[in-house]
gemmi code that builds the backbone of each chain (N, CA, C; Angstrom):
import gemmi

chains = {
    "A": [
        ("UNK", (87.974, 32.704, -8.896), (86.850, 32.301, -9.766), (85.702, 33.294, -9.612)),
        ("UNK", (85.285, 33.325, -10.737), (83.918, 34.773, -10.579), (83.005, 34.105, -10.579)),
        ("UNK", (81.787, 34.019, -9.897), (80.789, 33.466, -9.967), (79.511, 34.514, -10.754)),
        ("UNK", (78.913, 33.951, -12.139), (77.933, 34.529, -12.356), (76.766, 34.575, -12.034)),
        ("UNK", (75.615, 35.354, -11.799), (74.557, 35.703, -11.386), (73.715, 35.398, -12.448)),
        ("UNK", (72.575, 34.005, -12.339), (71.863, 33.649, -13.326), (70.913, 34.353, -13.567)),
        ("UNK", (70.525, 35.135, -12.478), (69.549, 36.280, -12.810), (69.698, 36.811, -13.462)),
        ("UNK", (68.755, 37.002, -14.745), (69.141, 38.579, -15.458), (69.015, 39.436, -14.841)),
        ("UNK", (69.649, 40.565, -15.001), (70.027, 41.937, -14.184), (68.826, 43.137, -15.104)),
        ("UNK", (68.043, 42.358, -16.237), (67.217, 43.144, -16.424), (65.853, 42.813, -16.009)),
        ("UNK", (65.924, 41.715, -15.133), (64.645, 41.202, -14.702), (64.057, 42.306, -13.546)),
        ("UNK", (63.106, 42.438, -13.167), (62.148, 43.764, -12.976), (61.803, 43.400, -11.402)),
        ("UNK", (61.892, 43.766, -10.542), (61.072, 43.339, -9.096), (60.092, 44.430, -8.541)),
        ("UNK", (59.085, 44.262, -8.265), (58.049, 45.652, -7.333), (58.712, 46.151, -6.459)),
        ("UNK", (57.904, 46.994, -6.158), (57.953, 47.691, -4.562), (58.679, 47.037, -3.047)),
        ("UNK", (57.933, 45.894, -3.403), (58.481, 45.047, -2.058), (59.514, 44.057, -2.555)),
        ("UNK", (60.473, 44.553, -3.870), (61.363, 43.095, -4.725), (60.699, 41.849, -4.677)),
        ("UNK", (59.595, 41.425, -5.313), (58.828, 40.890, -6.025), (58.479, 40.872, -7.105)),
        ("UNK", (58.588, 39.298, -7.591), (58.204, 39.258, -9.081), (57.403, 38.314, -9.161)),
        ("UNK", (56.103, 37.912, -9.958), (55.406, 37.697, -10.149), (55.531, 35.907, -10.920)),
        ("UNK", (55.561, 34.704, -10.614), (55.562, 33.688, -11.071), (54.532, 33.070, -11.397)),
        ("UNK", (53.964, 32.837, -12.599), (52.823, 31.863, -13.076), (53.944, 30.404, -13.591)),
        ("UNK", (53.181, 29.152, -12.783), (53.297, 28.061, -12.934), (52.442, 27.289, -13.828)),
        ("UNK", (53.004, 26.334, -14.912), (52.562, 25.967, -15.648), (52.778, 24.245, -15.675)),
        ("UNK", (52.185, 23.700, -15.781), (52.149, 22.117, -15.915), (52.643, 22.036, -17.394)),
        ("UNK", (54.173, 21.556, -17.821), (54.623, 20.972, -18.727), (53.820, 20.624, -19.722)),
        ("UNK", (53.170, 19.328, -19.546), (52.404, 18.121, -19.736), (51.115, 18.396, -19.814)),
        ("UNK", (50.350, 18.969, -19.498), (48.905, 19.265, -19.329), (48.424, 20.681, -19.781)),
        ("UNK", (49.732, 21.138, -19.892), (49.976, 23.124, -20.079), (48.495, 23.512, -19.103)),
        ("UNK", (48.387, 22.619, -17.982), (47.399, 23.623, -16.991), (48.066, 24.576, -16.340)),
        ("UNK", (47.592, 25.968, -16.262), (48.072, 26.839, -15.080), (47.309, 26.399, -14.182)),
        ("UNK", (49.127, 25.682, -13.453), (48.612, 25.277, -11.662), (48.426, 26.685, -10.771)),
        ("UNK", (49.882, 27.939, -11.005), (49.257, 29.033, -9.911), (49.611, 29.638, -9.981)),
        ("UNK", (49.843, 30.843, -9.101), (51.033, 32.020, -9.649), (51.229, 31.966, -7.894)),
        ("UNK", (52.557, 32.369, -7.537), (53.458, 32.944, -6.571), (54.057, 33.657, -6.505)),
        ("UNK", (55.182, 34.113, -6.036), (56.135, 35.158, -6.104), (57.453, 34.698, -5.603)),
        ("UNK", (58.579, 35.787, -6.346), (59.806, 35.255, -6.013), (60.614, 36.260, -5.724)),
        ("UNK", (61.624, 36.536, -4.943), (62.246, 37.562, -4.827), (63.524, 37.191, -5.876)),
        ("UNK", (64.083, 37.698, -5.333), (65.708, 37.643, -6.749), (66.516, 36.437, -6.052)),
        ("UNK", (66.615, 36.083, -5.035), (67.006, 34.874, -4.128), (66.326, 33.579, -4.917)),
        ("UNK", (64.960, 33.220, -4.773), (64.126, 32.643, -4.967), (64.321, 32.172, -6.552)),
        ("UNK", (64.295, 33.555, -7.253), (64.726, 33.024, -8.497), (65.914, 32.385, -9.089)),
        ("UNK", (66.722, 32.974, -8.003), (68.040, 32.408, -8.587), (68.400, 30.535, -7.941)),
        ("UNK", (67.417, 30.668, -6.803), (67.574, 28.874, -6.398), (66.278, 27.780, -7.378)),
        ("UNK", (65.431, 29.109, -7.774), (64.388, 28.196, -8.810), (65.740, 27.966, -9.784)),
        ("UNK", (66.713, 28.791, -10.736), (67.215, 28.197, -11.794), (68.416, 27.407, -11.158)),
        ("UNK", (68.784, 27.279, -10.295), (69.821, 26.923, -10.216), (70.073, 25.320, -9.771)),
        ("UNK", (69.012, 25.163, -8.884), (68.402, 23.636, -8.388), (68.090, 22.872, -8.553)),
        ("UNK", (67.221, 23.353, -9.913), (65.975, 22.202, -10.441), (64.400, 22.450, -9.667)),
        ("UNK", (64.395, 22.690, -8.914), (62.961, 22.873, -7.681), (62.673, 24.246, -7.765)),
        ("UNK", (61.279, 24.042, -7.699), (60.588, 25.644, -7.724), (60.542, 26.409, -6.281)),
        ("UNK", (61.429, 27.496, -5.837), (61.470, 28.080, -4.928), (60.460, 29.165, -5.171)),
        ("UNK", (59.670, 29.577, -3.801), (58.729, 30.861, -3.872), (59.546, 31.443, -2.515)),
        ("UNK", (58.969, 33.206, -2.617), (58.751, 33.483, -1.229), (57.214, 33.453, -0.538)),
        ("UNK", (57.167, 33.229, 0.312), (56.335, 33.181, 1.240), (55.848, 34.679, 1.748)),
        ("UNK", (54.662, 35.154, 1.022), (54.993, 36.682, 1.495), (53.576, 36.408, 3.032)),
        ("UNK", (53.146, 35.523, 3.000), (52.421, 35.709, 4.572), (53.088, 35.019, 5.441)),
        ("UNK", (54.185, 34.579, 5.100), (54.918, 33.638, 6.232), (56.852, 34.410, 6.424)),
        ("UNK", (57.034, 34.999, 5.458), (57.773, 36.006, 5.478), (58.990, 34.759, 5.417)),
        ("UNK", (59.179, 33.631, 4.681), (59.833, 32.985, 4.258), (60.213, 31.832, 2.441)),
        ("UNK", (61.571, 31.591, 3.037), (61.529, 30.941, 1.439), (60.085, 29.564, 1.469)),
        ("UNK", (60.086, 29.254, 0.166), (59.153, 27.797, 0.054), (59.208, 27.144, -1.055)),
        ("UNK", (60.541, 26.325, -0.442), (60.438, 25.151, -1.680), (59.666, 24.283, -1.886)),
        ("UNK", (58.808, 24.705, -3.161), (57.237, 23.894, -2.906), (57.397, 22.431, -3.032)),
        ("UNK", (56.860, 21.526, -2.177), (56.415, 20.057, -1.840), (57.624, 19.704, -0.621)),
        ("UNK", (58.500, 20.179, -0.115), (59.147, 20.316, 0.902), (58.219, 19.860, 2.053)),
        ("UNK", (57.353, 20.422, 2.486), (56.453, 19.525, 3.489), (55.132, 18.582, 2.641)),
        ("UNK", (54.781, 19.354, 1.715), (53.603, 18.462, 0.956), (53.619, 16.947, 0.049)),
        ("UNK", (55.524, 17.237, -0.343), (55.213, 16.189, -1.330), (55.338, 16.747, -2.550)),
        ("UNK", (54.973, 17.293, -2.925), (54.035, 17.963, -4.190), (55.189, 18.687, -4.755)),
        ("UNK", (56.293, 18.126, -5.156), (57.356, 19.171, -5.669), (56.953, 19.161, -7.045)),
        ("UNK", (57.833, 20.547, -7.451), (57.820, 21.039, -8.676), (59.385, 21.126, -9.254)),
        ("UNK", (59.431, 20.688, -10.254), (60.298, 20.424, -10.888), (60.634, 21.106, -12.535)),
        ("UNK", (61.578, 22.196, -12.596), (61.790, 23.101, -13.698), (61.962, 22.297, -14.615)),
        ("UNK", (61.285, 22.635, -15.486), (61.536, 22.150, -17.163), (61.983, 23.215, -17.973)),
        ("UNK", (61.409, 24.509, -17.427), (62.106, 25.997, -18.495), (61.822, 27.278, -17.401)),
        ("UNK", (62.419, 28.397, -17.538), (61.687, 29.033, -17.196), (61.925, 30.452, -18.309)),
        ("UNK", (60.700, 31.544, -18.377), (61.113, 32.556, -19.126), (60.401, 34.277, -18.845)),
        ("UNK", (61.365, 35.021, -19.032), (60.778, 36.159, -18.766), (59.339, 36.628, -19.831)),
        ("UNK", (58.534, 38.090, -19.127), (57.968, 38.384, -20.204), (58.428, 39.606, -20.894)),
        ("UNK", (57.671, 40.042, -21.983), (58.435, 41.448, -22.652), (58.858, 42.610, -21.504)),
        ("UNK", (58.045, 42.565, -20.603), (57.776, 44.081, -19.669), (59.459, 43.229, -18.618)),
        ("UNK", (59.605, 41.729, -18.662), (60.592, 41.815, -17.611), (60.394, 41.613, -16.085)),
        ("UNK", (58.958, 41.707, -16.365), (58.441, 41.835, -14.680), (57.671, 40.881, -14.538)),
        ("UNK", (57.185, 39.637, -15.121), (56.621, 38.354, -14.998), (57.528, 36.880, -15.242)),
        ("UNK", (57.292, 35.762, -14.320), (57.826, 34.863, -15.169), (56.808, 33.833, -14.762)),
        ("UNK", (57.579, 32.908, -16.333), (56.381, 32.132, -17.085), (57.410, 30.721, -16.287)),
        ("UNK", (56.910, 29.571, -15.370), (58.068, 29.007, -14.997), (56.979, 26.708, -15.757)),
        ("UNK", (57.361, 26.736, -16.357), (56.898, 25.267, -16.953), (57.610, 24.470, -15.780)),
        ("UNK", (57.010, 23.093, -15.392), (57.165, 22.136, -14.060), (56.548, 20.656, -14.538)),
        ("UNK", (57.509, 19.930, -13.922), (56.665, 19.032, -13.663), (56.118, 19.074, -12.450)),
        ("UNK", (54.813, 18.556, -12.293), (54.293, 18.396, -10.696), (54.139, 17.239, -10.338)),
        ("UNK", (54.450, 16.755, -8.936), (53.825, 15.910, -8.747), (52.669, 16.243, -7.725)),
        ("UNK", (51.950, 15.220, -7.760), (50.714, 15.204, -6.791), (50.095, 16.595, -7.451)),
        ("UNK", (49.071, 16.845, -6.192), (48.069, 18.546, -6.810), (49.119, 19.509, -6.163)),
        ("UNK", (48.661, 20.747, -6.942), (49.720, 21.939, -6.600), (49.087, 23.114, -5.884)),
        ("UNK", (47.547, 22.403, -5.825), (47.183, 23.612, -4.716), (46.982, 22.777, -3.115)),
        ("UNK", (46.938, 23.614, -2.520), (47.745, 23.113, -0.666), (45.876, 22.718, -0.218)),
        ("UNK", (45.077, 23.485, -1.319), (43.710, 22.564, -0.627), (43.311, 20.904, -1.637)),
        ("UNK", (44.400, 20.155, -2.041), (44.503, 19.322, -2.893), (43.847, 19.265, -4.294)),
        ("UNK", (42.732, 20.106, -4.789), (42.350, 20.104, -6.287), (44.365, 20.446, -6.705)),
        ("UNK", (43.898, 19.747, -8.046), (45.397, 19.817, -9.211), (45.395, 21.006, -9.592)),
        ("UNK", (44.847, 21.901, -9.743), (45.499, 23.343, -9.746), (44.954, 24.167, -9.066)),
        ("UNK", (45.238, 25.752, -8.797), (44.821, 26.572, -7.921), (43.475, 27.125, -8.485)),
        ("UNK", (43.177, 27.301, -9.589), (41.842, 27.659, -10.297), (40.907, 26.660, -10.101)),
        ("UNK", (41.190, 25.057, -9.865), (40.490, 23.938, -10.364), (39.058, 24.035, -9.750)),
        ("UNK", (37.775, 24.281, -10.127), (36.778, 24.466, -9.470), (36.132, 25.839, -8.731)),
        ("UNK", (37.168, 26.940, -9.355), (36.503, 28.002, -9.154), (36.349, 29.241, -9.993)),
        ("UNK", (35.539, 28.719, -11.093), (34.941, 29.260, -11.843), (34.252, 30.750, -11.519)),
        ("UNK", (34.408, 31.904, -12.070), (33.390, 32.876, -11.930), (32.452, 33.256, -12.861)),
        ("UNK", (30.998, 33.184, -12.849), (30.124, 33.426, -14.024), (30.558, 34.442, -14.630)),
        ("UNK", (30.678, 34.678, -16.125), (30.811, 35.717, -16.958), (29.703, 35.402, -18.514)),
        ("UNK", (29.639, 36.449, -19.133), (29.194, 36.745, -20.408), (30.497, 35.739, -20.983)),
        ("UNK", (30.350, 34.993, -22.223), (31.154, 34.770, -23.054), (31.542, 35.447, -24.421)),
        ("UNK", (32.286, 35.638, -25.004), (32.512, 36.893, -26.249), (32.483, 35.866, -27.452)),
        ("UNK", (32.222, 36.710, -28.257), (32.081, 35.906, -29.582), (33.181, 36.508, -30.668)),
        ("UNK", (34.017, 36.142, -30.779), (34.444, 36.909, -32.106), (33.651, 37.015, -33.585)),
        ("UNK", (32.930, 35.721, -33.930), (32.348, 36.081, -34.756), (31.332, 37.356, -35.110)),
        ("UNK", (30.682, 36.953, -33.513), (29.348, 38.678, -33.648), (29.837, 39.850, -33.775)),
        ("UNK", (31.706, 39.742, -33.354), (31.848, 41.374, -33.287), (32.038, 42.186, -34.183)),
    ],
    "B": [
        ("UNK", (14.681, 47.663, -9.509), (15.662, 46.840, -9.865), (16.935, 46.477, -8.863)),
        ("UNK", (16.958, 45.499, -8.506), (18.299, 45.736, -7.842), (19.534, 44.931, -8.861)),
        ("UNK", (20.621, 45.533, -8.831), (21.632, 45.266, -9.843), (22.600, 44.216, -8.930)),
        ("UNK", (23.026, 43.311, -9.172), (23.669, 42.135, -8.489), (25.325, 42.467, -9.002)),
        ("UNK", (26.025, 42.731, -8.391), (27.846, 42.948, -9.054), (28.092, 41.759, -9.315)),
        ("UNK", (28.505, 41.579, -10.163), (28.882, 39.848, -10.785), (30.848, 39.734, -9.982)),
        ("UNK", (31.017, 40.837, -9.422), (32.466, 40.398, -8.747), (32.069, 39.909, -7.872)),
        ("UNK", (32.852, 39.162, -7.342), (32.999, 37.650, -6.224), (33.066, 39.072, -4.894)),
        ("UNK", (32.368, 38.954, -4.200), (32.799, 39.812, -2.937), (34.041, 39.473, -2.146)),
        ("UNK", (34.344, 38.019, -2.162), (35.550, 37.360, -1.627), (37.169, 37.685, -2.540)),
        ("UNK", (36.863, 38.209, -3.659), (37.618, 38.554, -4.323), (38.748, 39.557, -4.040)),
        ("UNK", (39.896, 39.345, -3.457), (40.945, 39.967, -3.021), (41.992, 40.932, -3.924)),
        ("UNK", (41.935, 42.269, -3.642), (42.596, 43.128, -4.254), (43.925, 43.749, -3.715)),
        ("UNK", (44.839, 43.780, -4.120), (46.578, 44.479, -3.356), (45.843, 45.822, -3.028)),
        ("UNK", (47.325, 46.499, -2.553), (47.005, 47.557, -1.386), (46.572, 48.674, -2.883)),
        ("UNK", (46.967, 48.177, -3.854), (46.659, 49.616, -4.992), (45.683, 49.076, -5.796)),
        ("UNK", (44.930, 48.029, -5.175), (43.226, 47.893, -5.922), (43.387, 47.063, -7.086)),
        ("UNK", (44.497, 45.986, -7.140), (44.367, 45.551, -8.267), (44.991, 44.037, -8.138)),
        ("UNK", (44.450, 43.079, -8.667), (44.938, 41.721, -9.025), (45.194, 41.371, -10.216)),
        ("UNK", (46.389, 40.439, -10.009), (47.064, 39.710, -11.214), (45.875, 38.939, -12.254)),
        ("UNK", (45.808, 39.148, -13.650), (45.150, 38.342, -14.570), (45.876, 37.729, -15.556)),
        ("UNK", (45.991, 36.097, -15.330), (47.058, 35.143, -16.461), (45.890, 35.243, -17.469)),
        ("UNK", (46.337, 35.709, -18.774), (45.701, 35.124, -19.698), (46.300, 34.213, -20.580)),
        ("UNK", (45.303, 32.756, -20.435), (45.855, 31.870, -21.731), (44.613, 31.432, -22.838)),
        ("UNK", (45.192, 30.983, -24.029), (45.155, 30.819, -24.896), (43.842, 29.490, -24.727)),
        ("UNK", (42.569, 29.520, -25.014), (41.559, 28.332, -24.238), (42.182, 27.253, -25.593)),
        ("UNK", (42.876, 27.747, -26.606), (42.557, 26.511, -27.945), (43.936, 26.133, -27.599)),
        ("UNK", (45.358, 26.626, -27.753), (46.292, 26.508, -28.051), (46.966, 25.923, -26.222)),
        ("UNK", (46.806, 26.110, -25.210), (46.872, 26.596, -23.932), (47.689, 27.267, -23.771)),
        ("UNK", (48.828, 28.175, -24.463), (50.000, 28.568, -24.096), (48.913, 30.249, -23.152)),
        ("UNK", (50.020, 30.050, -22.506), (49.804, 31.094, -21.397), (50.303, 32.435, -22.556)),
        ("UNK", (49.501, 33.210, -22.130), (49.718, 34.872, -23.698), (50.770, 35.961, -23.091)),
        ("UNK", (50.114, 35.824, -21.602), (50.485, 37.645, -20.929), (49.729, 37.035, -19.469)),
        ("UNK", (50.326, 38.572, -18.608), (49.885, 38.772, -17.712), (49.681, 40.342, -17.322)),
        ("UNK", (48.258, 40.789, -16.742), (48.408, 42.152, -16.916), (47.479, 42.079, -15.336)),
        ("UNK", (47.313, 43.765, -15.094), (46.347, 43.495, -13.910), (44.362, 44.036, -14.326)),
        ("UNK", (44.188, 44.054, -13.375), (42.389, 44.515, -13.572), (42.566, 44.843, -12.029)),
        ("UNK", (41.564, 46.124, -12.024), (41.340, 46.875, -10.723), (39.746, 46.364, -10.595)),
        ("UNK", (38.701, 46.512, -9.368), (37.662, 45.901, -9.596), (36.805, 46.247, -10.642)),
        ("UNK", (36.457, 47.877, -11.384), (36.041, 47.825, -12.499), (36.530, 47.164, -13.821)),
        ("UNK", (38.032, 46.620, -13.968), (38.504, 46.023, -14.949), (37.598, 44.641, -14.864)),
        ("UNK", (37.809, 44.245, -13.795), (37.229, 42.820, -13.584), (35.341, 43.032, -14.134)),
        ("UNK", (34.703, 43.733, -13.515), (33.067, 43.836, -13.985), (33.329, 44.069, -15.077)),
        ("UNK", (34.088, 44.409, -16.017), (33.634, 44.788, -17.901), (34.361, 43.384, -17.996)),
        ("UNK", (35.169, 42.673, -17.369), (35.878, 41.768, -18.441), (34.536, 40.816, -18.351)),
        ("UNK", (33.716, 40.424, -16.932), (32.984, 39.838, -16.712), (31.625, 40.031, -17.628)),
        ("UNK", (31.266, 40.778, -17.721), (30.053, 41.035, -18.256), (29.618, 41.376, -20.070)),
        ("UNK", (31.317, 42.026, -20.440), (31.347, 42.587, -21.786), (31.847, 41.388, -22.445)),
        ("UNK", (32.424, 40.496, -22.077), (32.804, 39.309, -23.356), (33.897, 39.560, -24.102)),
        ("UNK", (35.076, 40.433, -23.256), (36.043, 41.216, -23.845), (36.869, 41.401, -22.595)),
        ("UNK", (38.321, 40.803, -22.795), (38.808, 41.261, -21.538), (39.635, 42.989, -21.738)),
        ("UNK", (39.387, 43.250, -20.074), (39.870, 44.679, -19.940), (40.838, 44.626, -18.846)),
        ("UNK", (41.575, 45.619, -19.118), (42.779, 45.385, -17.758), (42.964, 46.730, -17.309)),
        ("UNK", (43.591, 47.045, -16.144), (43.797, 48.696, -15.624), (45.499, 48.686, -16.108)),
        ("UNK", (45.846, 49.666, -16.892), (47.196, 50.262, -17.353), (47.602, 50.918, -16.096)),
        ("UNK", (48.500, 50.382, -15.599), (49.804, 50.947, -14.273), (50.432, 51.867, -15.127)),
        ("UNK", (50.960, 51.637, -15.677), (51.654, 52.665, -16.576), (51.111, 53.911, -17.401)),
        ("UNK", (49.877, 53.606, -17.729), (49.206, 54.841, -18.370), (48.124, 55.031, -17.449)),
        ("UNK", (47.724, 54.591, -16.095), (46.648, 54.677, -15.209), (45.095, 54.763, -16.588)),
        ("UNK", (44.927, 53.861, -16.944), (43.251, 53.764, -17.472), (43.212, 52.640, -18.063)),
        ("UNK", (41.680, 52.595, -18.291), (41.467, 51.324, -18.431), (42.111, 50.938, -19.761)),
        ("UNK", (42.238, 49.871, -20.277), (42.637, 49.076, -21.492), (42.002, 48.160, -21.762)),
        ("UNK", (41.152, 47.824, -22.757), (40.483, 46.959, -23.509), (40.894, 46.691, -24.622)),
        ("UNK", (41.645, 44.890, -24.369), (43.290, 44.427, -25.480), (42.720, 44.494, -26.527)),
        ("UNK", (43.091, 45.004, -27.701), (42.991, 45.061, -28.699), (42.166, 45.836, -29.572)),
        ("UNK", (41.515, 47.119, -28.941), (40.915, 48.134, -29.195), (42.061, 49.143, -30.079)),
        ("UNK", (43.167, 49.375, -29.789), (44.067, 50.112, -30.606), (45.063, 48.259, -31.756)),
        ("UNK", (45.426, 47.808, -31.021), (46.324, 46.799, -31.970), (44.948, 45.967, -32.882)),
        ("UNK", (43.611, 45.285, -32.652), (42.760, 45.051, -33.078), (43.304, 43.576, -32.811)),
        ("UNK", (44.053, 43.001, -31.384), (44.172, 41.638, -31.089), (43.396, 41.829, -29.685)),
        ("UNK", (42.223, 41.579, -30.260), (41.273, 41.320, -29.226), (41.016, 39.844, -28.378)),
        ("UNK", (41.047, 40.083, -26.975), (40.663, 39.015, -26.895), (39.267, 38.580, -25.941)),
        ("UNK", (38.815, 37.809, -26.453), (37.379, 37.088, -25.783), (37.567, 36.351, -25.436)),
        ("UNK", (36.251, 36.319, -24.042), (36.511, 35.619, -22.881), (35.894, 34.516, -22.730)),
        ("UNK", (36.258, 32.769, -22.806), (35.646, 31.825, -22.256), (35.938, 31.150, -21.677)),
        ("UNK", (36.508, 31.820, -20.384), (36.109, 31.459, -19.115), (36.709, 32.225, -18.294)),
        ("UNK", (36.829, 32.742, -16.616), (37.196, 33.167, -15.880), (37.167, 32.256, -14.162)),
        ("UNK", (38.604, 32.739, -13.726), (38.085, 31.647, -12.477), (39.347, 32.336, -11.541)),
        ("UNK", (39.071, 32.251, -10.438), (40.163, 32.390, -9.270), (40.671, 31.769, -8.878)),
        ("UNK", (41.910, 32.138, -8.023), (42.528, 30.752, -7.777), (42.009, 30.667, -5.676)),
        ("UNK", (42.905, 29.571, -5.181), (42.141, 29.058, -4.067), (42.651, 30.428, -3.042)),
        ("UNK", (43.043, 31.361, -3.115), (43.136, 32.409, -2.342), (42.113, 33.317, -2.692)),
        ("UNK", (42.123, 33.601, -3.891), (40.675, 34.611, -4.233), (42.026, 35.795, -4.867)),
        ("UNK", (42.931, 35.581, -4.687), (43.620, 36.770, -5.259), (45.042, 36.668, -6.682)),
        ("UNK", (44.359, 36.040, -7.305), (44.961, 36.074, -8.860), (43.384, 35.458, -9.741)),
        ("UNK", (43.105, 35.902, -11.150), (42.391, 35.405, -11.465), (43.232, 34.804, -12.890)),
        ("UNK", (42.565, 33.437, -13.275), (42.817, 32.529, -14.744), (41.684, 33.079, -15.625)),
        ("UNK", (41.613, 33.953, -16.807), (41.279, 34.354, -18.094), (41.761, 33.665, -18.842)),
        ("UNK", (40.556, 32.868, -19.446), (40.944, 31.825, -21.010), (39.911, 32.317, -21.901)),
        ("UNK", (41.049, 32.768, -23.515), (40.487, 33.570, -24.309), (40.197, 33.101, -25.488)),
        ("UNK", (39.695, 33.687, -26.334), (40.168, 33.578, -27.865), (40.913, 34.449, -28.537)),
        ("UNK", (41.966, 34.526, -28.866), (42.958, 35.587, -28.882), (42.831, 35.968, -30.243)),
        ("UNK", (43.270, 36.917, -31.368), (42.994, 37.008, -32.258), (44.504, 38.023, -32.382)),
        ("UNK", (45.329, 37.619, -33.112), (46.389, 37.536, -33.389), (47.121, 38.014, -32.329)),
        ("UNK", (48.246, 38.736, -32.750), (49.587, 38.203, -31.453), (48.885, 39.113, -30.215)),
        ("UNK", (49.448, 38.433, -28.765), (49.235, 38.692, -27.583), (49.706, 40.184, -27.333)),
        ("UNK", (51.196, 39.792, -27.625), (51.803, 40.546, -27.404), (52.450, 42.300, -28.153)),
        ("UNK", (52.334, 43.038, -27.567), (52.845, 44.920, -28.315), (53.815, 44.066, -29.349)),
        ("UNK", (54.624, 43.465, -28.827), (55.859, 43.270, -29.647), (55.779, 42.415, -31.113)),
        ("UNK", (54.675, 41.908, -31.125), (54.320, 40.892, -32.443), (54.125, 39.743, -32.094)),
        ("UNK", (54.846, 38.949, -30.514), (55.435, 37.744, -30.891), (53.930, 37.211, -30.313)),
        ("UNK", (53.753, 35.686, -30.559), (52.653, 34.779, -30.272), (52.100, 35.694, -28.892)),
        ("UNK", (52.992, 35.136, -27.614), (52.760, 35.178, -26.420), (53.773, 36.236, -26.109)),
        ("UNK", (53.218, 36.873, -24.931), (54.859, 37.271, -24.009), (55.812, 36.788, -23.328)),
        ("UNK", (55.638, 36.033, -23.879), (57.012, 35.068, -23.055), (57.684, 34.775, -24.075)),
        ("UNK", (56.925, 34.426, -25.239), (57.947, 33.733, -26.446), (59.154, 34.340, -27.104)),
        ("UNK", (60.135, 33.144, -27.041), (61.289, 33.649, -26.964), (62.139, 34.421, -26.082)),
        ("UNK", (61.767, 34.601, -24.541), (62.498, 34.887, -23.823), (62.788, 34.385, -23.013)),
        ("UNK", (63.372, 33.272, -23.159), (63.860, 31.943, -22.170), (64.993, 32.507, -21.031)),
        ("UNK", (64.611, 31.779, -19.917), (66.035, 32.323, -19.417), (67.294, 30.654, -18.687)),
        ("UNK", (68.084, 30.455, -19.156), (68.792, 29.195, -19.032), (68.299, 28.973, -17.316)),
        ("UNK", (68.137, 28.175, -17.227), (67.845, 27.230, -16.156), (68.096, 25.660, -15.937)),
        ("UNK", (68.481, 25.241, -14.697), (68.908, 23.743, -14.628), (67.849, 23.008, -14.491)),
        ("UNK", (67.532, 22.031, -15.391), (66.377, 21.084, -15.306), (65.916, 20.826, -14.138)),
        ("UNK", (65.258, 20.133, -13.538), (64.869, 19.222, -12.689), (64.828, 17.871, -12.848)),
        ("UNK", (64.838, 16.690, -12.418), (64.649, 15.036, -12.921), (63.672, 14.911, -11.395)),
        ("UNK", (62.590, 14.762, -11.510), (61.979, 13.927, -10.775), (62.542, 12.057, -10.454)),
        ("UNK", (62.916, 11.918, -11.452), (63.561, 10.344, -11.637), (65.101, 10.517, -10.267)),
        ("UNK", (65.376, 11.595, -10.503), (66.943, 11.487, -9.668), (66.748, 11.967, -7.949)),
        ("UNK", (65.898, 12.185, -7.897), (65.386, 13.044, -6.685), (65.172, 11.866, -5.557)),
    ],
}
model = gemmi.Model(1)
for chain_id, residues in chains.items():
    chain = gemmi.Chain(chain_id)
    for i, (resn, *xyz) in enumerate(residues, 1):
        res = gemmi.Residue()
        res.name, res.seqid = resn, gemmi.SeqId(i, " ")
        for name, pos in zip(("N", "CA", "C"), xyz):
            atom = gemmi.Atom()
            atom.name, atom.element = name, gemmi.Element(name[0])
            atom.pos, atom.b_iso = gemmi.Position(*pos), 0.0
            res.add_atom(atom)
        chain.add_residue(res)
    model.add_chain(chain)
structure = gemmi.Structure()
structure.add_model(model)
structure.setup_entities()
């Protein structure tokens, strides 16, 4: 029996075989966060159901809510044009950032100018 | 005069000076792209009302939609709880993406096994 490799083989990894994961709340379409995945990682995110990361300060896998609770659960996932991002939709439960706000942005705003399309 | 840098000093950059920027869609929420900003990308996106990103590939700056004329403006910016990815929510003005399509992701699904929170 041949076993296929769900990875696409045109999917893109950095320097250190890393690829870049933005998490998305299904349901709320909030971006909860971005992580990273090696080609391992990705292939147990599609293959499982559960969102696998690597751990690049702990130098391990992390199936997120495994100690928290807080699992994530694939609803889709998809490359981008360049190949080197993925876009991964979840359900979450509980908050998805490890300091409990519901997403990793939630409350940290940086002042900016706002743009207008109309004025331009 | 003293000039105040509107970048977060806490603001964390990779070893080649640059962090991840999700941009989504503030009306629609779909997530558009992901590109990077080096710390001058970040002060013009902040201050000009126009996001700008640093080109890896062509090394200079890029300000989206200056050649395609899908510009996008900025209302809002925020980090996430590490300090090292930032959330850009825009007003996009036609497609995101080089390729035409809405977003960069659209249409490039990659098969994946659901998840059921219910079965878990």
């Amino acid at each position: 029996m041949t076993m296929v490799d769900p990875v696409p083989e045109t999917l893109k990894f950095d320097e250190s075989g890393l690829i870049p994961a933005i998490i998305q709340d299904d349901e709320s379409r909030d971006v909860l966060m971005l992580a990273w995945m090696d080609r391992e990682a990705v292939r147990r995110t599609l293959t499982s159901g559960r969102v696998t990361f690597w751990s690049r300060s702990r130098g391990e896998y992390w199936r997120k809510g495994d100690t928290s609770g807080h699992r994530q659960y694939v609803r889709s996932v998809a490359m981008d044009c360049d190949a080197d991002t993925l876009l991964v939709r979840v359900v979450q439960l509980g908050a998805a950032c490890h300091t409990g706000t519901r997403t990793c942005f939630t409350d940290r705003e940086i002042a900016a100018l706002l743009g207008d399309p109309e004025a331009d």
